[in-house]
Backbone bond lengths (Angstrom), bond angles and torsions (degrees), N, CA, C in turn:
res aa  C-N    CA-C-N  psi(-1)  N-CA   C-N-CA  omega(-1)  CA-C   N-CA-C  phi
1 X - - - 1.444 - - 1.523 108.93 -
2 X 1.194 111.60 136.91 1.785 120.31 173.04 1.458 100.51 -75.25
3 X 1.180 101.35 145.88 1.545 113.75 161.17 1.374 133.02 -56.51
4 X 1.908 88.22 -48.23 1.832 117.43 -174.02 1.947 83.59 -66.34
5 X 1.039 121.81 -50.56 1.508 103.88 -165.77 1.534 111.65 -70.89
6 X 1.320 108.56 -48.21 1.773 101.89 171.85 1.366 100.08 -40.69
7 X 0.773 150.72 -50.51 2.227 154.82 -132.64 1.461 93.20 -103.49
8 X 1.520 120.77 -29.67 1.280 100.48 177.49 1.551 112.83 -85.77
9 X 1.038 125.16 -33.12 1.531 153.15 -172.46 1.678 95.00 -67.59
10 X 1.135 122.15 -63.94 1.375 110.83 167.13 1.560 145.03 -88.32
11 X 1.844 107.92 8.49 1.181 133.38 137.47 1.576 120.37 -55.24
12 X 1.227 116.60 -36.98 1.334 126.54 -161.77 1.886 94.05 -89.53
13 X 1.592 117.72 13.03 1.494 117.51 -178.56 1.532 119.31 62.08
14 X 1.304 113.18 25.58 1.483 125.92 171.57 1.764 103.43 -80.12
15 X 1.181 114.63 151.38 1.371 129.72 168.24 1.771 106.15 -62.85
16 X 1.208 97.78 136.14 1.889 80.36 164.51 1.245 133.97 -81.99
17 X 1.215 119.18 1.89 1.422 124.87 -170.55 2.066 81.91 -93.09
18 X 0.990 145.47 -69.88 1.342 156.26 163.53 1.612 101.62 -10.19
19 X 1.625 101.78 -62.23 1.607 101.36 -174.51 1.624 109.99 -88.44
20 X 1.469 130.81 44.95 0.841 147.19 -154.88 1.943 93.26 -142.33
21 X 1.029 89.00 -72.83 1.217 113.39 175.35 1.637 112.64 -65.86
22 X 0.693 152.28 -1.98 1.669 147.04 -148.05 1.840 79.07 -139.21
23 X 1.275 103.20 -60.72 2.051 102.47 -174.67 1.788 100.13 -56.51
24 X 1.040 126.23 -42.17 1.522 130.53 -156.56 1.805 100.75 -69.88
25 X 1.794 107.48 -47.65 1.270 111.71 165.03 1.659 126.85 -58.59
26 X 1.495 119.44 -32.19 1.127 128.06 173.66 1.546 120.51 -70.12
27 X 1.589 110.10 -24.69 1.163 125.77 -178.29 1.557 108.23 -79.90
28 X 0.977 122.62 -47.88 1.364 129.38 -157.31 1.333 109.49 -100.61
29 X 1.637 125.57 -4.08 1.262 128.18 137.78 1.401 134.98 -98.82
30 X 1.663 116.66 13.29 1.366 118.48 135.23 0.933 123.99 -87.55
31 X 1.332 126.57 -19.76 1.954 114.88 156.60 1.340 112.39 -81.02
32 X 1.329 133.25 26.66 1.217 130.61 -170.09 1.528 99.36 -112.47
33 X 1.472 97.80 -20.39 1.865 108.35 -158.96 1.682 99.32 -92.41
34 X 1.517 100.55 -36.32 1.792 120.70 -166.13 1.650 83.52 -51.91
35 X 1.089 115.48 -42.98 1.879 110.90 -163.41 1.446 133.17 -46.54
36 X 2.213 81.57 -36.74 1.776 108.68 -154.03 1.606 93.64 -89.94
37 X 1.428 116.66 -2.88 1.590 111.11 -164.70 1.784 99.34 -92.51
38 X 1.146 106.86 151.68 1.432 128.21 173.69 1.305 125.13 -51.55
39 X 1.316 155.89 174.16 1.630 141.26 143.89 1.794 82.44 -113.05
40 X 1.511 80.96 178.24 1.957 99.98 -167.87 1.612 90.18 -69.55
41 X 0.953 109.12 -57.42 1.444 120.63 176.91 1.435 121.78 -12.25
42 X 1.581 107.82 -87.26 1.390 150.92 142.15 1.660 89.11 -1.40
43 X 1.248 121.89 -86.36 1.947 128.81 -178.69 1.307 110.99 -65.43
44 X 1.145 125.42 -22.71 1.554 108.92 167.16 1.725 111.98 -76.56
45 X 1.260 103.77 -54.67 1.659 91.83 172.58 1.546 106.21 -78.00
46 X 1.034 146.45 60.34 1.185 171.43 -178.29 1.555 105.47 -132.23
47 X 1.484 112.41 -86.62 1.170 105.42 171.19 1.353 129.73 -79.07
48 X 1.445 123.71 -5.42 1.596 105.70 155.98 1.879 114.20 -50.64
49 X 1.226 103.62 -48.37 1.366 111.31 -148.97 1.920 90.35 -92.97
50 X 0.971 105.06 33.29 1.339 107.50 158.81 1.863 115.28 -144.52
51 X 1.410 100.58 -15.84 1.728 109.69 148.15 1.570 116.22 -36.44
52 X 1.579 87.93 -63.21 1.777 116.55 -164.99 1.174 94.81 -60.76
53 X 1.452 129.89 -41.12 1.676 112.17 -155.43 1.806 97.12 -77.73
54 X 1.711 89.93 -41.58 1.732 94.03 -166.55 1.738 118.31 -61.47
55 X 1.430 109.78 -30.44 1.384 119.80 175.18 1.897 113.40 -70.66
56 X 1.199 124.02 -23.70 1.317 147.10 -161.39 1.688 91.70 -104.43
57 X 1.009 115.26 -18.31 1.907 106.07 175.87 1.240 108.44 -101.55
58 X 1.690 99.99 -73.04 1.773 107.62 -173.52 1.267 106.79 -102.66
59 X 1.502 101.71 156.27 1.706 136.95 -164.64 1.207 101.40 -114.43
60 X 1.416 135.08 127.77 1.424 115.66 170.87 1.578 104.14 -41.68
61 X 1.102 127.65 -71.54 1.378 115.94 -168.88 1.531 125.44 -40.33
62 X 1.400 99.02 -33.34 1.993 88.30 168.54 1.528 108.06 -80.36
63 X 1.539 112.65 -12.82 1.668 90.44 -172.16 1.677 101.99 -85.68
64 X 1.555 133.57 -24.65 0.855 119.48 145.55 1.354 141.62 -36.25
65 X 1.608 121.87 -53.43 1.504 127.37 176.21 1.469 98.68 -42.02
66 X 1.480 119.82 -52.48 1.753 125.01 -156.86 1.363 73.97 -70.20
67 X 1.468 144.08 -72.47 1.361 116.76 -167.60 1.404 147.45 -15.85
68 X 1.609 99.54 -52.95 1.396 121.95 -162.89 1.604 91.09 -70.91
69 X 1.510 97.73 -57.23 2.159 117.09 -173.97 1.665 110.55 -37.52
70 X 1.679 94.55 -34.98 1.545 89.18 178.58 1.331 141.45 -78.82
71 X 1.749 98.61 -25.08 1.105 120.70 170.95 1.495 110.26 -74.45
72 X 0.730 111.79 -24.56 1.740 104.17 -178.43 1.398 103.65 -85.09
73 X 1.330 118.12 -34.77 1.460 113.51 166.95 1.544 118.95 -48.90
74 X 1.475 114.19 -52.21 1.277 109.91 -160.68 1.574 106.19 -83.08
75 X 1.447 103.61 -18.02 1.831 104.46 173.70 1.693 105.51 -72.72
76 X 1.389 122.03 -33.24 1.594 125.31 167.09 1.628 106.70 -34.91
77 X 1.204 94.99 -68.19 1.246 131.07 -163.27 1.968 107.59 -63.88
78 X 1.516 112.03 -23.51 1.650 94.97 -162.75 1.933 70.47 -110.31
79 X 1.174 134.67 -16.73 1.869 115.09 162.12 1.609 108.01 -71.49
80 X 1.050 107.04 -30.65 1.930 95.87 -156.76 1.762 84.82 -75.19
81 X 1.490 133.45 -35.26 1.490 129.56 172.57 1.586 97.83 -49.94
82 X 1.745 125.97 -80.10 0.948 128.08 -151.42 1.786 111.91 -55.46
83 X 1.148 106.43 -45.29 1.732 116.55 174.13 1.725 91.29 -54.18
84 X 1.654 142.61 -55.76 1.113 123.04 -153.10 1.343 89.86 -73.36
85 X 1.377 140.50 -42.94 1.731 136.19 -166.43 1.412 101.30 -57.52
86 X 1.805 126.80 -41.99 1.709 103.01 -160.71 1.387 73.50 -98.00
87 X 0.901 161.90 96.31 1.682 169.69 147.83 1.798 110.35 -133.32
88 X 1.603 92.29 -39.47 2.032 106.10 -170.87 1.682 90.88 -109.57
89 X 1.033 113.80 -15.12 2.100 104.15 175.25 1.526 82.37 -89.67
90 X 1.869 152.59 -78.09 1.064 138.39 -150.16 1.799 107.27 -54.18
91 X 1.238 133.29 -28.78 1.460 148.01 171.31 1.368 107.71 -47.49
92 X 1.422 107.55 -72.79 1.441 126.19 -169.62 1.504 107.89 -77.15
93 X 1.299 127.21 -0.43 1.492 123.32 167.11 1.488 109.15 -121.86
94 X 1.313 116.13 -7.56 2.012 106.03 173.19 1.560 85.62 -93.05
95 X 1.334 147.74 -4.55 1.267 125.29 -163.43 1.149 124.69 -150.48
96 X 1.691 109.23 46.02 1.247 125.28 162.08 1.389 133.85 -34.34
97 X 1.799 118.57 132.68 1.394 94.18 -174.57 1.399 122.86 78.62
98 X 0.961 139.95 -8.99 1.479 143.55 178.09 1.703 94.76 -85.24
């Protein structure tokens, strides 16, 4: 524990047993975080071994095919919207008042 932070913590009219406690929690969840972080290491064989998987699946040519597949999906997909919209505007204008 810092001093300068105890002094501020009990400048600020905190109890010291509180600013004791409040630093001890702050402390022990920045060494909690130091754990969850990576080394360079750690991400380089990280991304080799995710090179390997990605080169070992897709081919440019299959990632193209999924290309083409998708686009036709989402063009399916942006008529079957537009056909349902003039479907609920022709509704809501032959049948005013209902």
């Amino acid at each position: 524990m810092k001093a300068s932070s105890l002094d501020i913590l009990e400048k600020a009219a905190l109890p010291p047993t509180q600013s004791h406690a409040i630093l001890k929690v702050m402390e022990s969840e920045l060494a909690a975080s130091h754990e969850l972080l990576a080394t360079t290491a750690e991400l380089a064989a990280f991304r080799a071994e995710a090179n390997a998987r990605f080169d070992a699946v897709a081919t440019k040519g299959e990632l193209q095919a999924l290309g083409s597949k998708l686009s036709w999906v989402v063009l399916t997909c942006s008529f079957t919207q537009l056909a349902f919209l003039a479907g609920m505007v022709y509704f809501l204008y032959a049948h005013p008042g209902r």
